[in-house]
N, C-alpha and C positions, 0 to 999 in steps of 0.2 A: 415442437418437441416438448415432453414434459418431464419432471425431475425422473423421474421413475427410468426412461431410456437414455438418461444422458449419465446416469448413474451405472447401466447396466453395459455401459462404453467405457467404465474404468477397472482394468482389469485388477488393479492395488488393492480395490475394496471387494472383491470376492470371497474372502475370507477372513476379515476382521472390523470390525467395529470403529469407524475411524470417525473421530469427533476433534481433532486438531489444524480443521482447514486456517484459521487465525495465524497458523506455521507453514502451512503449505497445504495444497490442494493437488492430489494425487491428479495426473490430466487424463484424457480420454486415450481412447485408439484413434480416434478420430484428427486430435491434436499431434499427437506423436507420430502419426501418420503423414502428418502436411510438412510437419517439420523436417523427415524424411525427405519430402520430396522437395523443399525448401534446398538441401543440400545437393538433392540429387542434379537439381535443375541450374542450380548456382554451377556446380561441379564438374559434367559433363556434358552440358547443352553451351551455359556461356562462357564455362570456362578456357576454352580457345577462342572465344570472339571477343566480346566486349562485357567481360564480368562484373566492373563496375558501374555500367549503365543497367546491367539487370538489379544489381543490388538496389541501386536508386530509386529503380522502380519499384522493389520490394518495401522500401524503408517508407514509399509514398503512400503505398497501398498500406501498411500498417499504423503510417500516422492517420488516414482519413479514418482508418476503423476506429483507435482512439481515441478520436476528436469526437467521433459519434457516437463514445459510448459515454464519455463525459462531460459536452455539453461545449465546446469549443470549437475553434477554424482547424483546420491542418497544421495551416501556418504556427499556430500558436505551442503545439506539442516538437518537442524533444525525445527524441529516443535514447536510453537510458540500459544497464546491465539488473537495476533496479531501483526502489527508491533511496537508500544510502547514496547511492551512487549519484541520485538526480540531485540531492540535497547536497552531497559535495560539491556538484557543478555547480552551483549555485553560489555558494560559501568562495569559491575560487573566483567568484568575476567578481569581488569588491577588493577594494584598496583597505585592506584593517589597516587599524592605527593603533594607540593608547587611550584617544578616544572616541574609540566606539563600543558599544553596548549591543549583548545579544539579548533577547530574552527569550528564554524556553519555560516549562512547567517540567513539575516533579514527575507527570506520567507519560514521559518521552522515552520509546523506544533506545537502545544504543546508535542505532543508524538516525533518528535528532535528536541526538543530545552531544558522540563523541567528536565530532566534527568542529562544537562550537568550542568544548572546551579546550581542544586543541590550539586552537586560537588565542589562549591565555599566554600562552608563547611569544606571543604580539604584542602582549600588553592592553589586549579586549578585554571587557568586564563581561563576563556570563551571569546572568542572574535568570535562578529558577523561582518560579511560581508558584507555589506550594498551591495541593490541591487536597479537597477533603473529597471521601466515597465518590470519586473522577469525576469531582465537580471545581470548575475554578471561581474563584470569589471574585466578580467583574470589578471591587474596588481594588480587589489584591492585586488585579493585572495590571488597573487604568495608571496605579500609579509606580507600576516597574515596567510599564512600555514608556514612561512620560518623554524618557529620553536614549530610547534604544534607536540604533542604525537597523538592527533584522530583529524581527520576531517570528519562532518556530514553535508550533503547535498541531498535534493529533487534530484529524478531524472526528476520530472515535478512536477512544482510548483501547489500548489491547490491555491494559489492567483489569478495565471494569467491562468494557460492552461500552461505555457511553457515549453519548454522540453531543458533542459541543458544542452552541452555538456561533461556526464558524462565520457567517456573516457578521454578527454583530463585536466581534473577536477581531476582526481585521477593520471596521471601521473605526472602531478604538485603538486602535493602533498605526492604523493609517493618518487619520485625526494628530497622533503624536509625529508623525512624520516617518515611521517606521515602514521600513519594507516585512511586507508578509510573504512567510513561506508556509505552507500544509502538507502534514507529512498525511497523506487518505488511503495510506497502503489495505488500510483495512474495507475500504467502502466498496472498489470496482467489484461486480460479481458478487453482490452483498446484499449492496440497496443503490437506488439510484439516485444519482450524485449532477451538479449542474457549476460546474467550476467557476463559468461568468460570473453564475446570480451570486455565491459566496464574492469577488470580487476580488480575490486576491490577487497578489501580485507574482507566484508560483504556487502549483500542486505537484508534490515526488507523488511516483505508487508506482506496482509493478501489475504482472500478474500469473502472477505462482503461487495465489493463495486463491481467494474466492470465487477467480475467471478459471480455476483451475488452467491457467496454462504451465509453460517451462518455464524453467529457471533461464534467468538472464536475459529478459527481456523486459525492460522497465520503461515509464515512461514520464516523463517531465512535461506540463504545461505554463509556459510564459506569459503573463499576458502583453499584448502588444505594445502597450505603452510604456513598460518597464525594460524593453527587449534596449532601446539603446543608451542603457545607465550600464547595463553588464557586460565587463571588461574581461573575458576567462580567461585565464594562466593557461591553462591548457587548451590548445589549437593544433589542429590540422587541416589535412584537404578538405573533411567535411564541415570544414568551419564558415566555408569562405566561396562565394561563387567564381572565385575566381585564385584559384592557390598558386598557379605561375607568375602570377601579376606580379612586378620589386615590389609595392607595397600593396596586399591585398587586402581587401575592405572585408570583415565581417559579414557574415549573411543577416539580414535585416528583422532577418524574424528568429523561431527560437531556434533552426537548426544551427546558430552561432557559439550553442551549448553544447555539440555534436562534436567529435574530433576526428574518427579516423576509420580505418576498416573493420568491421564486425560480422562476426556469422551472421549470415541471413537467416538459417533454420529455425532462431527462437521467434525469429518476427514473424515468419512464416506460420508457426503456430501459434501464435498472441494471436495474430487476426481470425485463426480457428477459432481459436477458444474465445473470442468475441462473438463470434458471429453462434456458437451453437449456446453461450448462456443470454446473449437476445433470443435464440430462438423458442426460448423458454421463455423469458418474459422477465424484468427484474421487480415490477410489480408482486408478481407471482412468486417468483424466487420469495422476496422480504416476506408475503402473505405467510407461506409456508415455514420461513423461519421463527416467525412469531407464535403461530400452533404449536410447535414443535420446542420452541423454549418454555411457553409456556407448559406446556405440558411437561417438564422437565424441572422448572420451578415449583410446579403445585405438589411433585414428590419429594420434594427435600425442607428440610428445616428454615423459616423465613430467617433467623439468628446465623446461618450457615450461608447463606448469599450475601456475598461481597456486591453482585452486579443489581440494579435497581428490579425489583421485583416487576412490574409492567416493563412493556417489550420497549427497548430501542436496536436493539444487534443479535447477533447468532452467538455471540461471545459472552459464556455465562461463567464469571469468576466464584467462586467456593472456598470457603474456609475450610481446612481440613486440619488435624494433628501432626501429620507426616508426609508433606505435600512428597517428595520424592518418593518414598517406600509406598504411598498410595498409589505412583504413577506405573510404581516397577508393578505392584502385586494386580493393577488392572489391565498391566500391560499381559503377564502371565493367561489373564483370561480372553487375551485376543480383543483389550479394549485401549485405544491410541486418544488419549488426553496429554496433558504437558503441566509441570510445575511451573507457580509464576516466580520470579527475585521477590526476595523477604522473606522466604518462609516458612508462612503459613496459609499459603492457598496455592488450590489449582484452576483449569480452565479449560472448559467444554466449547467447545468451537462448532456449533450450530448449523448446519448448510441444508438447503431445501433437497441435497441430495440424500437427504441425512434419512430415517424411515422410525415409526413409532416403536418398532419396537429396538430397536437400538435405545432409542434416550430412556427405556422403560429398563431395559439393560443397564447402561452406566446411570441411572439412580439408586436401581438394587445394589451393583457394586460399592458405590458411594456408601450406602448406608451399613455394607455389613465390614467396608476398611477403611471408609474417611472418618470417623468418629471416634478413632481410639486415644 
């Protein structure tokens, strides 16, 4: 498949200009399609027989797609409503104290960030990272991980587009003793991504944004060796291989993160919308998102890019006067951009299903309402 008919399979984008995949990715027929029949088959085929072994079977067949499209075992991913939600799960299997320490950076999402500071309620210290143009200053971190229990960090900032260097981010911090979590919401259906080689010790993400799939279907990767440190508050029957046992043991791997019954229909279309953005290629996807920003950069003011001028993401941040009233008045012209917090910028959200003359479009707009 190539961008051109997997774009021509979403019926959202027929008629407006949409450059906010960073927020959500409109999904196919094709997705909403499986997802359909996700429910139909949960519904009317097992639902007088054994509904929960079909579900199982579903949640199996959505973790191996998963695990293949990020560079992991089965065993190792967690199914999830999204990445807040993975990142909750997480936050909940440790014991906080008075003393322990979080550490996050300044260009954390509300889904990691609100979670840790909640935790101040505990008497956790949260300390964030100050970053400059979505860059982190490795001495600025090595010496506010020195003594953190977690550290949570973007793999690619949704502020700027940039992309972290996540391996060497978790081995400084690992080094300190800290456990890593990455919030990668932005990468799956992006670029592609290899969770082992980074080596952390969690990755949240969903895919409702660059996989184009639906909403509520997120997914959590564990890595193996950290799976029996985590204690979750929250348990059910999908906790545990065995939930009648008087005392049942945890499941050994990360479905110990899992708790209880969930529509099948979103997973049913997660592994869609896996399986039709490999069938494009994520080589290919990135290739084309890099022509296509590029070509979207060389029309605007180099003074007016927030985001690094050469390619690392789809995600290209902008300085504007009236980041809201710029949104409303491109929104009038049938053009789908977003305001970021702080402002004075917005954000173009770049997808290889994206087409030239669109970015050649929201540049023009740019120039004749972002500059006032």
């Amino acid at each position: 498949m190539d961008p051109e008919a997997l774009r021509a399979d979403i019926p959202a984008l027929a008629d407006v200009t949409y450059l906010n995949f960073g927020a959500h990715g409109p999904s196919p027929r094709s997705v909403v399609a499986a997802c359909d029949r996700g429910v139909s088959a949960h519904e009317f085929s097992a639902g007088t027989n054994d509904p929960y072994e079909h579900a199982a079977s579903v949640f199996d067949t959505t973790r191996a797609s998963v695990a293949g499209l990020i560079g992991c075992q089965p065993r190792d991913v967690a199914l999830t409503q999204s990445t807040g939600d993975g990142i909750n799960r997480i936050a909940g299997a440790f014991d906080w104290g008075p003393d322990d320490v979080v550490v996050i950076t300044d260009l954390e999402h509300a889904a990691g960030r609100l979670p840790w500071l909640r935790l101040e309620d505990l008497g956790v210290t949260v300390r964030s990272v100050p970053a400059t143009a979505g860059r982190i200053d490795r001495d600025a971190y090595t010496r506010a991980v020195r003594d953190a229990t977690l550290v949570c960090f973007s793999a690619l900032t949704w502020t700027h587009g940039t992309v972290l260097p996540v391996a060497d981010l978790v081995e400084i911090a690992q080094d300190a003793g800290a456990f890593t979590l990455v919030d990668a919401v932005q990468l799956p259906g992006h670029r592609p991504m290899d969770v082992t080689a980074w080596g952390a010790d969690a990755v949240a993400a969903a895919g409702h944004k660059w996989l184009l799939g639906p909403w509520g279907a997120g997914f959590l990767y564990v890595n193996e060796s950290t799976i029996p440190s985590l204690r979750p508050r929250a348990v059910g029957y999908a906790s545990t291989p065995e939930p009648d046992a008087p005392a049942p043991a945890l499941h050994a791997d990360a479905r110990r993160l899992e708790v209880g019954s969930v529509g099948v229909g979103s997973y049913v279309g997660l592994t869609e919308a896996i399986e039709r953005i490999q069938s494009v290629g994520l080589s290919r996807i990135e290739a084309r998102i890099e022509l296509l920003t590029d070509r979207l950069k060389d029309q605007l003011p180099v003074d007016r890019l927030r985001s690094p001028r050469s390619f690392e993401s789809g995600l290209v941040t902008i300085t504007v006067a009236d980041p809201p009233g710029v949104v409303h008045r491109l929104g009038e012209e049938g053009i789908v951009i977003r305001a970021l917090p702080g402002g004075d910028a917005v954000r173009v959200s770049v997808h290889a299903i994206s087409t030239p003359a669109e970015i050649d479009r929201v540049a023009d707009a740019l120039h004749h309402h972002g500059w006032r």
